[in-house]
N, C-alpha and C positions, 0 to 999 in steps of 0.2 A: 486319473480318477478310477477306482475300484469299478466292478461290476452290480456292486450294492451301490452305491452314490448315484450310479446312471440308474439304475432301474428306480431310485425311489425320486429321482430328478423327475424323469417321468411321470412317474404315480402323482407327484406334485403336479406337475403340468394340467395332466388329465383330471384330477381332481378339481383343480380350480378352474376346469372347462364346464364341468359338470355343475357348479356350482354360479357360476355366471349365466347359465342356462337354464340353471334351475333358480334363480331369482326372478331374471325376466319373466317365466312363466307366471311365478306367485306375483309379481308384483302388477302382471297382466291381470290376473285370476281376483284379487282383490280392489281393484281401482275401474273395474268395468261394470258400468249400470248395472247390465244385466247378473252377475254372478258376485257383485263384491259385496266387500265388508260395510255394513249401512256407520259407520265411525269414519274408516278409512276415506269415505266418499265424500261426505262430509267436511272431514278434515281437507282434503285437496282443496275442494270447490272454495274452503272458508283461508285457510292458512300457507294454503302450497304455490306461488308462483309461476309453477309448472306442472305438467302432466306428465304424474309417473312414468306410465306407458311411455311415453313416448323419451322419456328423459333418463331413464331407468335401465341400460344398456348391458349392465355387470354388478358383479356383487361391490367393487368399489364404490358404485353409483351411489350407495345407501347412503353416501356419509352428505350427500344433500339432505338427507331428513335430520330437522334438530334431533337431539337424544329421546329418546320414548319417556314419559312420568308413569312413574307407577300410579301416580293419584288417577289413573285415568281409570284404572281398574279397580278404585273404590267404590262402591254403589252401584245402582242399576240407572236405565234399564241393562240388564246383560244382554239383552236380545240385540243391542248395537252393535255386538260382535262375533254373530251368524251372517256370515256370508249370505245373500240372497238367494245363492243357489243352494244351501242347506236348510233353507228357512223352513220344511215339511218335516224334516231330521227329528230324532228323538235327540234334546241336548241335557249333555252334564255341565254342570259350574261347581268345578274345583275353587279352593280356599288355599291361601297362602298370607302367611302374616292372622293378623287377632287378635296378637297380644296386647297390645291395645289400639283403640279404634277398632275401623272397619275394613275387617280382611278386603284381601285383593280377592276378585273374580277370575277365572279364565273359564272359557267353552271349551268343552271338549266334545266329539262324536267319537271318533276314531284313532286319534291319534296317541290316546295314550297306548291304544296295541297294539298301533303298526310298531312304536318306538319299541316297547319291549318284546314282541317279535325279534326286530332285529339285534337287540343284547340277547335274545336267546340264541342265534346263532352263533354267537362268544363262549357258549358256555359247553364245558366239556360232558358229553354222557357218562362218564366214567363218575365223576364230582357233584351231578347234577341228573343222576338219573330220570332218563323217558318213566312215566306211570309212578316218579316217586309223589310224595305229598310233602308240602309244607306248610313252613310255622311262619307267619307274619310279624313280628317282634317290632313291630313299629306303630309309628300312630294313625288313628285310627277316625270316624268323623267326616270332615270334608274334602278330604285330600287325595289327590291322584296317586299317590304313592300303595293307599292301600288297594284300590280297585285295581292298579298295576300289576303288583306283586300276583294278586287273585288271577289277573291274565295270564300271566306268566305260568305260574302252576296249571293251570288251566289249557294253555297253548301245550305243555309239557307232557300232556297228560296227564296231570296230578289235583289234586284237591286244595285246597289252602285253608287254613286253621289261621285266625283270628285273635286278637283279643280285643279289649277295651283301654285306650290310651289316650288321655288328651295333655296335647303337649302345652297347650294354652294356660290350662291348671299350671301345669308344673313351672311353666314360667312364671305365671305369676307370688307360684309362693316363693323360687329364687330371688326375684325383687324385692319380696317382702323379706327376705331373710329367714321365711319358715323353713330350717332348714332340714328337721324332724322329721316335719309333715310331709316336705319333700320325698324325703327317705322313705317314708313309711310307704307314701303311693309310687314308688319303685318297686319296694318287695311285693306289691301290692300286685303290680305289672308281672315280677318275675314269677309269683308265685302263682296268677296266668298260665303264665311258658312251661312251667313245669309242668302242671296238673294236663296240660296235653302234648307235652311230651311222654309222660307216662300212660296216658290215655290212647297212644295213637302210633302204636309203631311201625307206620309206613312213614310218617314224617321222618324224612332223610335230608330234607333243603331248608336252610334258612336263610330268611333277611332278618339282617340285627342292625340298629345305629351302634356305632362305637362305644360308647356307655352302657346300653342296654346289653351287647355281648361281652363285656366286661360283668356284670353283676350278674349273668346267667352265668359265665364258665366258673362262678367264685362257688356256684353251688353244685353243679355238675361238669363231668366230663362231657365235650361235644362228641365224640369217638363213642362211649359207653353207650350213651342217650341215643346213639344212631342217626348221626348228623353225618351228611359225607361232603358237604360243600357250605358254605355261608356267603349271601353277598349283601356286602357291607358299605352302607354309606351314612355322609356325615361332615358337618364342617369341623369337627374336632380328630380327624384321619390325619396325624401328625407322621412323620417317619417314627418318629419314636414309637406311636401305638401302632402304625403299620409290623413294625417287625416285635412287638409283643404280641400280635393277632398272630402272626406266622407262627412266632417261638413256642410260643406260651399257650393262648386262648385255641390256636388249631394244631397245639402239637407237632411242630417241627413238619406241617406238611400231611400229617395224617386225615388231618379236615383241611379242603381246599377253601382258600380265602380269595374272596375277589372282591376287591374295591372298587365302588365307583361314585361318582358324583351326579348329583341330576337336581330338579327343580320342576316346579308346576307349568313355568312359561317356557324352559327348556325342553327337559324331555329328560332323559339318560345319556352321561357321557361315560364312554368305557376306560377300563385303564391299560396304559401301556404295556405289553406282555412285562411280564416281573425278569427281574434284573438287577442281581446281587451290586455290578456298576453302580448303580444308579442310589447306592446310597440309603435305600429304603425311601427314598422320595416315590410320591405318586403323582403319577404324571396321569392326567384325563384328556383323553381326546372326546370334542363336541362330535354329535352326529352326520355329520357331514352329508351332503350339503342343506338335509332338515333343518339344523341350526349352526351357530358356529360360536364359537367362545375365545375371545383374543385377550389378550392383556394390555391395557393400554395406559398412559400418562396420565394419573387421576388427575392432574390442573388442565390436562388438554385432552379429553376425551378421544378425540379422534385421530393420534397420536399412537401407534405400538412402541412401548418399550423395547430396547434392544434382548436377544434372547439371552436368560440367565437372568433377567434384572425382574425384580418386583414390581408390581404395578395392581391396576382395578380388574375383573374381572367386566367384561363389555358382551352380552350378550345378541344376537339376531336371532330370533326364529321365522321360520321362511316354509310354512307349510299350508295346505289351501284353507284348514281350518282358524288357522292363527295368524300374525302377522307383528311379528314386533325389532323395531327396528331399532340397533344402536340403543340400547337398554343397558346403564349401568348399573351393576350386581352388587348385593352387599359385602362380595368377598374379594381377594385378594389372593396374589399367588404369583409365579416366574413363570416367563414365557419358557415355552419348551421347543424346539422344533418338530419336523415330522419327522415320522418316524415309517419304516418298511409297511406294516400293516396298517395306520393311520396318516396316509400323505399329505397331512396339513397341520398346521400349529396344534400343539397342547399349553394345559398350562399345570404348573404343580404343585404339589402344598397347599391348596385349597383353605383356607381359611376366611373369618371373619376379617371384613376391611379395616386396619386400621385409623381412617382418617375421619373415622366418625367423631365426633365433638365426646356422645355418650356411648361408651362399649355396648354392645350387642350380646344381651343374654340367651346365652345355650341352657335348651334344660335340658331333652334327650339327645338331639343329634350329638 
């Protein structure tokens, strides 16, 4: 065995001590009178046979809870899922889904900045400059994504510029097949990005979804316009558009491209350092031990696919503010192993789940 095999055997080890550890806490933290989640309690007392706490040992343990429903995070009250011990807190409720019905809820206090904190620590100062300012190129509304991004610039030193984006519109005219009107409220967006791009030349940092930094670079250069780094996510981040963002939209490396994947109930998962190997696939590793992202047997949930194989994307998030257990994703992707900087599964290729009955429209991501 190499001297890389052993050290990242380890980091695996220890990782998954950390994270055993760091379950039991949250699963103490939410299922206790005094500090829990008013849902979570609830649910025990009404549906659970046993006492988390006390049944609740390791991160394996989770798969005694059936899978999570998203319906449960349709409607209110939201205040079900403030912690007791946050109940004085100032809270946010993020939105996910919309496009029809009623979006999903989640709380947030604080986590959406611990999370992007620690992706700032991924990010190089050279690509990503201390005091630079950025462009938001994303949606805009109710969603943790844009207050995110605003932290991040913010954490950074920097400023963050906006626009006006709603991805719900846009869905709904791709359903209807308006696909003009589609267009038009694209250019509509990009001509946004421009007018402060040209209005603002500290903006050096971008976040783009994958569509939207394709119909920005058709109109300018990212390099000329003073862009030095772009981070990019999106369920349509194919290899193929991975290494056209590289080639093409950042110039062979001139503008640094960093993909990642993230979600409202997850947080941000980073990607695995780039790696000509690897094919242009992207591999994401979950946050670890904040939340975790497996791939598993969509006919048996509780199942991991073997690594290399395709399967569901299976979420956990495991943080004091949130709690969600054994959650399946509307995506889909190949288990990855760990790897030296990330010593836990990834998974890659990220896309829309295929075993939906009716495909799943993309309008920006």
């Amino acid at each position: 065995m190499s001297a890389v095999s052993v050290d990242i055997s380890k980091g695996v080890a220890e990782a998954r001590e950390r994270l055993d550890a760091h379950t039991r806490e949250i699963v103490q933290w939410h299922f206790d009178p005094k500090t829990g989640c008013p849902f979570w309690l609830d649910y025990a007392a009404r549906d659970l046979d046993f006492d988390p706490r006390d049944a609740i040992r390791g991160y394996a343990d989770l798969d005694r809870f059936p899978p999570f429903q998203d319906e449960w995070l349709r409607g209110g009250p939201v205040r079900r899922w403030v912690p007791k011990a946050y109940a004085d807190q100032p809270i946010t409720a993020f939105e996910t889904g919309g496009s029809t019905g009623v979006p999903k809820s989640r709380i947030n206090i604080n986590d959406f900045r611990i999370d992007y904190e620690l992706f700032s620590q991924t990010l190089s100062d050279g690509s990503f400059p201390r005091g630079a300012d950025w462009l938001m190129l994303g949606p805009s509304g109710p969603r943790r994504l844009r207050l995110a991004v605003e932290h991040l610039a913010q954490h950074r030193g920097g400023i963050c510029f906006g626009l006006d984006l709603d991805p719900r519109w846009v869905t709904k005219l791709v359903k209807a097949g308006r696909m003009e009107e589609m267009h038009a409220y694209k250019e509509h967006v990009i001509q946004q990005a421009l007018t402060l791009l040209r209005a603002h030349p500290g903006i050096e940092c971008l976040f783009a979804t994958p569509k939207l930094l394709e119909a920005l670079c058709e109109k300018v250069s990212l390099r000329k316009v003073g862009i030095k780094g772009v981070f990019c996510g999106g369920t349509q981040m194919t290899p193929q558009f991975h290494r056209f963002a590289r080639e093409e939209l950042c110039e062979n490396g001139e503008v640094d491209f960093v993909p990642t994947y993230g979600n409202t109930l997850m947080g941000l998962a980073c990607h695995k350092p780039f790696d000509p190997a690897d094919n242009y696939a992207i591999i994401y590793h979950p946050p670890c031990p904040r939340s975790m992202m497996e791939v598993v047997v969509p006919d048996d949930p509780m199942r991991l696919v073997a690594y290399g194989e395709t399967g569901r994307a299976r979420l956990t998030t495991l943080t004091r503010e949130f709690f969600v257990p054994r959650f399946l994703e509307r995506d889909e992707g190949e288990r990855t192993p760990p790897c030296e900087r990330y010593p836990w599964d990834g998974i890659a290729n990220v896309r829309p789940f295929s075993g939906f009955a009716t495909p799943i429209v993309e309008g920006v991501y």
